[in-house]
C-alpha angles and dihedrals in degrees: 000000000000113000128215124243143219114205121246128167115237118205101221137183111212115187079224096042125051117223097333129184113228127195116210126175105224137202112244122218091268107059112214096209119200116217109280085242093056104043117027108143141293088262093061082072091056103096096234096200097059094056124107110269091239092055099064109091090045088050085051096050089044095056083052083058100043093083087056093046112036112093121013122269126207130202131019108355099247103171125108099257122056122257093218089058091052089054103060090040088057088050086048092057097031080061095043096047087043093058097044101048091057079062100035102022107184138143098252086058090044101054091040077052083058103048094044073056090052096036089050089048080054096063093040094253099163107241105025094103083063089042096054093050100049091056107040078050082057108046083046095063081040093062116011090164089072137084101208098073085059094042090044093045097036091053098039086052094043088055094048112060084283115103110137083049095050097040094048086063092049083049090049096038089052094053101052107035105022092214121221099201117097100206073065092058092036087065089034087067099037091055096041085049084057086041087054094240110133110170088059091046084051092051091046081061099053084046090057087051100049094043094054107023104252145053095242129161090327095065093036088053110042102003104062086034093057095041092052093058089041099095115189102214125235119238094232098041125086132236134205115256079235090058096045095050138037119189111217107192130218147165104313089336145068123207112223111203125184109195092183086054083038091220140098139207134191117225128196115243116255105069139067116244118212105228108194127191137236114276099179096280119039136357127187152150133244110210116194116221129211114308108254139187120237126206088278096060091253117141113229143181111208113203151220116222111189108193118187112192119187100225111233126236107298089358101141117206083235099074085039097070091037097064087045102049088058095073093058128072125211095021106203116197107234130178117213089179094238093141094221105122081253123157108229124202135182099206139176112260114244091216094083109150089060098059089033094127092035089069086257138289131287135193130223100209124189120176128173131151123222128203134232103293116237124218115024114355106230104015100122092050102055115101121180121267131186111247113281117270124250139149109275119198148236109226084041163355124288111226118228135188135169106258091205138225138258102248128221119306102265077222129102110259134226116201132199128181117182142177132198122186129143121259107248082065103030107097087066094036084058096045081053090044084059101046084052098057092049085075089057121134116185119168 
């Protein structure tokens, strides 16, 4: 019987890493026990039949040691069996497997190698992380064509420090494979809940439902925990500019997303980008673009300026426009290609004295409103991330849950994207303007 988890950092010290931080997942006093038709191990997933004969009793011996070595204990060893005695039964079959599968290589011996690997990071045997990834790697060339090397490895990985990893196989395994097991989807949300996405972690839940009938530990444990931190925002009310955006960096970029504004953008790395809050009304960014020189000699930084405005009860995006439009002069109709029904301008700018000798300013203007998205708010904005550093500690675990997030406004939304540049710069401002809405994520 597979048990369910809480998540707790383990300070660690590994002969081949120094001072490493390992994340377990570890069974709390009060076990929280699956049906035994529902959760009966990771091997039960190994087709038997297709192992080599000589493999057998070890395959047998191994399945007795699954329910010691499945998930990561802390603290005194307290089951019936030592610890001490699992271990070297783990190195005897480790051996014996090794040494078939250089004779009768095949995918069903590969992913039981990975597991002894799992199971033998599990008991805190140096090397058997390596071990487990190797082979699941392995297995994985080996059969492409299967979703099991994915959902071993991605878990492993997501068990192991390493969420967004781990999480980006179980993406990729899903996809392609749409998998029908739920131990697969039980592993799917624990992982999304370490990748600190919670709506997947959320489906994953309803998947595990669906697939076996009821809701059952899974959703006890991590659904009602989940949907108790997601906080659906009220119109009149304010938020932090922390709470209404979360910066997720990444190589020479950063990824800004707004759940409440339900949208995402990709910067480039090199300036620093002004996050307002949400004062009751409207909330946005401004995002700098590269400096640039204009005719004069004088350096500028044209700007992008995202407004989100939460439309008020019978306010029609037309008036909105409307009312917009009219601060702006020689209105030029422009298509950016974004596909969101949105009306698109090239305008003078109104600050005029300020770009004279630049030939004036202009203005780049997207609008566009969004609905009221159906299914999962915030679904198609998560991303996986790895577990959120802190200082563990020696003498015990550091506890760790996800704080939650303020979700998309339940109102209808009124976008506007602008940019400003002179224009004597503004022909590669608003090539850079471009490249910038093609990172746009809008639900």
């Amino acid at each position: 019987m597979r048990q369910t988890a809480f998540l707790q950092w383990k300070q660690k010290s590994d002969p081949d890493k120094s001072s490493c931080r390992v994340l377990r997942l570890l069974l709390v006093a009060a076990t929280l026990a699956w049906p035994l038709a529902l959760h009966a191990g990771y091997l039960d997933a190994i087709d038997a039949s297709r192992l080599p004969k000589e493999f057998v009793p070890q395959f047998d011996k191994l399945k007795r040691i699954e329910p010691y070595a499945d998930v990561y204990r802390f603290g005194p060893w307290r089951l019936d069996i030592p610890k001490e005695r699992l271990t070297e039964q783990l190195e005897e079959i480790y051996a014996t497997a090794s040494a078939i599968s250089l004779k009768n290589p095949g995918k069903e011996i590969l992913l039981c190698l990975g597991l002894v690997g799992y199971f033998g990071y599990n008991l805190d045997m140096p090397g058997y992380d390596d071990r487990a990834v190797e082979n699941f790697t392995r297995a994985l060339n080996e059969a492409s064509d299967d979703y099991r090397p994915l959902w071993f490895l991605g878990m492993h990985y997501a068990k192991a420090t390493r969420a967004a990893d781990g999480m980006k196989l179980l993406l990729k395994s899903e996809v392609l494979f749409h998998p029908s097991n739920p131990d697969f989807w039980v592993d799917y949300a624990i992982a999304a809940d370490l990748a600190q996405m919670p709506q997947h972690a959320l489906f994953a839940v309803s998947k595990v439902k669906e697939l076996t009938g009821k809701a059952g530990t899974l959703d006890e444990v991590i659904g009602a925990r989940l949907r108790s931190v997601l906080k659906t925002p009220a119109r009149s009310g304010k938020i932090d500019p922390d709470d209404l955006w979360e910066l997720l960096p990444k190589a020479e970029a950063t990824t800004i997303v707004s759940y409440p504004f339900g949208c995402k953008v990709t910067v480039p790395d090199g300036g620093k980008v002004g996050l307002s809050g949400y004062d009751g009304k409207a909330g946005g960014m401004k995002i700098p673009l590269i400096h640039r020189t204009g005719k004069t000699g004088r350096e500028f930084v044209p700007n992008v300026f995202i407004n989100v405005i939460v439309a008020d009860e019978g306010e029609t995006f037309s008036a909105f426009t409307q009312r917009l439009m009219k601060s702006f002069d020689s209105l030029e109709k422009a298509d950016f290609g974004l596909n969101l029904n949105e009306l698109s301008s090239i305008a003078k700018s109104d600050r005029a004295e300020v770009y004279r000798k630049e030939g004036g300013g202009l203005l780049a203007l997207v609008t566009f409103e969004r609905e009221t998205p159906p299914g999962m708010s915030g679904f198609i904005l998560e991303e996986p991330q790895n577990f959120p550093g802190g200082e563990g500690s020696k003498d015990g675990p550091v506890f760790y849950r996800y704080r939650g997030r303020v979700e998309r406004f339940r109102e209808r939304l009124f976008y506007m994207i602008m940019l400003e540049a002179p224009a004597s710069v503004f022909a590669e401002s608003l090539e850079e303007f471009r490249g910038l809405l093609k990172t746009l994520v809008v639900e």
